[in-house]
C-alpha positions in Angstrom: 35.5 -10.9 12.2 32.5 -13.2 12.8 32.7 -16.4 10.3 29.9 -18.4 11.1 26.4 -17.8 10.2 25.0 -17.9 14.5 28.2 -15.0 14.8 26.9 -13.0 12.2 23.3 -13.2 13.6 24.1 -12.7 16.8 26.1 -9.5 15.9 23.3 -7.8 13.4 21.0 -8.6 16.7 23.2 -7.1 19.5 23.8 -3.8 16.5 19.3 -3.8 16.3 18.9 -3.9 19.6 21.5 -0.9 20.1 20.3 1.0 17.2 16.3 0.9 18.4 17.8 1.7 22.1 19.6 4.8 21.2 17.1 5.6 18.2 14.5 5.5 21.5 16.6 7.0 24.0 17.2 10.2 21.7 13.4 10.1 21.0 12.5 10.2 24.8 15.0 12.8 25.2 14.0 15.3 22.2 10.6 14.5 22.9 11.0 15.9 26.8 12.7 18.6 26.1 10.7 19.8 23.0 7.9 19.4 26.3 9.9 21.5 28.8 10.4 24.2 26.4 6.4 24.6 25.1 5.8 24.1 28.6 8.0 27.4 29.4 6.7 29.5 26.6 2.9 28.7 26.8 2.3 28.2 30.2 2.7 31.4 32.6 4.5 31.2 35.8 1.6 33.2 37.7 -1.3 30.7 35.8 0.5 27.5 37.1 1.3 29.1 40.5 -2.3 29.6 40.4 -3.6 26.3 39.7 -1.1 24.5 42.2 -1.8 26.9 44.7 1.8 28.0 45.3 4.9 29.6 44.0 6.5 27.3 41.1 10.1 27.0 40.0 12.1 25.1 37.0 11.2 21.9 38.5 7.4 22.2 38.1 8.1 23.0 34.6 10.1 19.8 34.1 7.7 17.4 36.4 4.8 19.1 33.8 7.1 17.8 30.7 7.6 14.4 32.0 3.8 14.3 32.6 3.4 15.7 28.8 6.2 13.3 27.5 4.5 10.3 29.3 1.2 10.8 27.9 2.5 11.0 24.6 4.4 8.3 24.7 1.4 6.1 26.1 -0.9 7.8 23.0 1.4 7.3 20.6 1.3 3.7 21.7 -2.1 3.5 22.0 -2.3 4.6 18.5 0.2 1.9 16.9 -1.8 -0.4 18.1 -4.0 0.4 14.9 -1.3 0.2 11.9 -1.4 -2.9 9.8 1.6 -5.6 9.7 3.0 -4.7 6.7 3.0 -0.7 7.8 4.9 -1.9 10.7 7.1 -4.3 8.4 8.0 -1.1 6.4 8.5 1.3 8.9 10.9 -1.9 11.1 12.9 -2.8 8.0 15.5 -1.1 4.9 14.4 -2.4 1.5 17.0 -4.9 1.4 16.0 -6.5 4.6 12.0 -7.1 3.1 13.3 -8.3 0.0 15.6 -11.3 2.0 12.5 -12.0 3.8 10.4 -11.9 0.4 12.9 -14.2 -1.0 13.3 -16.8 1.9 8.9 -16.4 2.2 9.2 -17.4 -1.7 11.8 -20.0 -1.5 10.0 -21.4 1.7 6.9 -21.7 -0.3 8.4 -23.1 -3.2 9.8 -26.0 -0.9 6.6 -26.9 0.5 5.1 -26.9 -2.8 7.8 -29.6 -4.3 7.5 -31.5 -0.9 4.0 -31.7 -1.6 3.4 -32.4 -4.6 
């Protein structure tokens, strides 16, 4: 059980940094296969054959996902580029985290205040 406070930081880090990797990793998966699976009901075999110029299989299908899933992935980036800070701050942390960092902003504030005057 970690005791001191750098153990304790260093374990809600390394449980972050896991959480955002699989909350990605499942993201990029669903996100692909949601992609391959439009791809297969929208797209006819005979229209893409036609457009390549030659017979096409499962794995045209999935290289046409990754394309998809890339391009969204690069939009949706492109597009939270234009939320504020404190839509990020909200969507990053739980309540409780935001009102830790209120209080520690306030109390931080408060010190420099009594320093100062």
């Amino acid at each position: 059980m970690p005791s001191t406070i750098q153990e304790k930081a260093a374990l809600y880090n390394a449980s972050t940094v896991l959480t955002l990797f699989l909350g990605v990793l499942c993201g990029l998966v669903g996100l692909y296969v949601v992609d391959f699976a439009v791809s297969l009901f929208l797209i006819d075999r005979a229209v893409l054959a036609r457009q390549v110029g030659r017979s096409v299989g499962l794995g045209d299908y999935a290289r046409l996902a990754s394309l998809a899933s890339a391009a969204a992935i690069v939009g949706g980036a492109l597009g939270s580029e234009f939320e504020s800070d404190e839509a990020v701050r909200r969507a990053a942390y739980g309540k409780r985290e935001r009102q830790r960092r209120e209080q520690a902003e306030r109390e931080r504030r408060e010190a420099d205040t009594a320093q100062s005057g």
